[in-house]
C-alpha positions as CSV (number, residue, x, y, z in Angstrom):
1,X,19.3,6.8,5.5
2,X,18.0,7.9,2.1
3,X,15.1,10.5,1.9
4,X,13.1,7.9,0.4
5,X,13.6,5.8,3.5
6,X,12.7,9.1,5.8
7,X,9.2,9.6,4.3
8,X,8.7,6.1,4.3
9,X,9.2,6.0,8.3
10,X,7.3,9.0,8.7
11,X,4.8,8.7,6.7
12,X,4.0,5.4,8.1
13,X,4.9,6.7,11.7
14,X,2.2,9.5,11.1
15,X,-0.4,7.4,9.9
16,X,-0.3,4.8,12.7
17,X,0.2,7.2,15.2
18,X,-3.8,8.8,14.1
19,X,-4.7,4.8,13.4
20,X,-5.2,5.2,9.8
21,X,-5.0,2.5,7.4
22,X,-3.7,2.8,4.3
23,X,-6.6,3.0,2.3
24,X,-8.2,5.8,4.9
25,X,-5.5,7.9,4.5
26,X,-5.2,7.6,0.4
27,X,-9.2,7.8,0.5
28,X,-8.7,11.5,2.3
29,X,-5.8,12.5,0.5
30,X,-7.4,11.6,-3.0
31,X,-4.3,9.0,-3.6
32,X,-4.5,5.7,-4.2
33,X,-3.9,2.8,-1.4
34,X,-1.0,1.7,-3.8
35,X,0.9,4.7,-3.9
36,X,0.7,4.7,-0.6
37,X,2.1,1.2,0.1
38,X,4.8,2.3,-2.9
39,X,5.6,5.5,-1.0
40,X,6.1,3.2,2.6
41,X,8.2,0.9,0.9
42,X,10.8,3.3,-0.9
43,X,9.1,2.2,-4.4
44,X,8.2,5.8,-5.3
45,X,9.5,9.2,-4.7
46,X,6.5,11.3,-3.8
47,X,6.0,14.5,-5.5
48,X,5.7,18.1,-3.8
49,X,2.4,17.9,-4.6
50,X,1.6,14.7,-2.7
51,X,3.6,15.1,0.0
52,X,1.8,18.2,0.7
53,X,-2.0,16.5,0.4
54,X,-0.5,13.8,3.3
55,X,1.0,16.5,5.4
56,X,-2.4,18.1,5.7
57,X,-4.9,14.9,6.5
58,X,-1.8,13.7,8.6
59,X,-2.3,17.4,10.4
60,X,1.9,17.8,10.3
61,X,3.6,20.4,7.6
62,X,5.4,18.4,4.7
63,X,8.7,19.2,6.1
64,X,7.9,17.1,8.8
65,X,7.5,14.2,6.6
66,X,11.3,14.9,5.5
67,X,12.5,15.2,8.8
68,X,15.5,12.5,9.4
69,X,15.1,10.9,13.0
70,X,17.4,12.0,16.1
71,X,20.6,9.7,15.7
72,X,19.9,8.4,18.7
73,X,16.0,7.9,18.7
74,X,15.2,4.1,18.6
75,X,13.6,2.9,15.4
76,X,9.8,2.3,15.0
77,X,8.2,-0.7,15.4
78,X,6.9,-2.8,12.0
79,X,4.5,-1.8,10.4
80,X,1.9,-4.7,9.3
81,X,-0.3,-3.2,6.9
């Protein structure tokens, strides 16, 4: 799995977990909704920068966005937004 593909998971794993929308969660991090959707679909890499505005309205450090999932952990369901 590319690191692309790892924040894309997480990111989206993070903001449905808190039931944020898109939108919500570009609104608080001062991002646009269509980075957003970039970032979630491996369109974009996300800089330091960014990565460390979602960390903090996601409450999670950046690293965690980066984190790869346990080999064995079962993958998350799809997303719809």
């Amino acid at each position: 799995m590319e690191i692309r593909e790892v924040l894309a998971l997480n990111l989206r794993n993070y903001r449905q977990a808190q039931e944020l929308s898109q939108e919500e969660l570009a609104h608080r991090a001062e991002i646009d909704r269509t980075y957003i959707s970039s970032l979630e679909r491996c369109v974009y890499a996300a800089s330091i920068d960014v990565l460390d505005r979602l960390a903090h309205v996601l409450g999670v450090e950046a690293a965690d966005l980066l984190r790869r999932p346990d080999p064995g952990a079962e993958p998350a369901p799809a997303s719809k937004t």
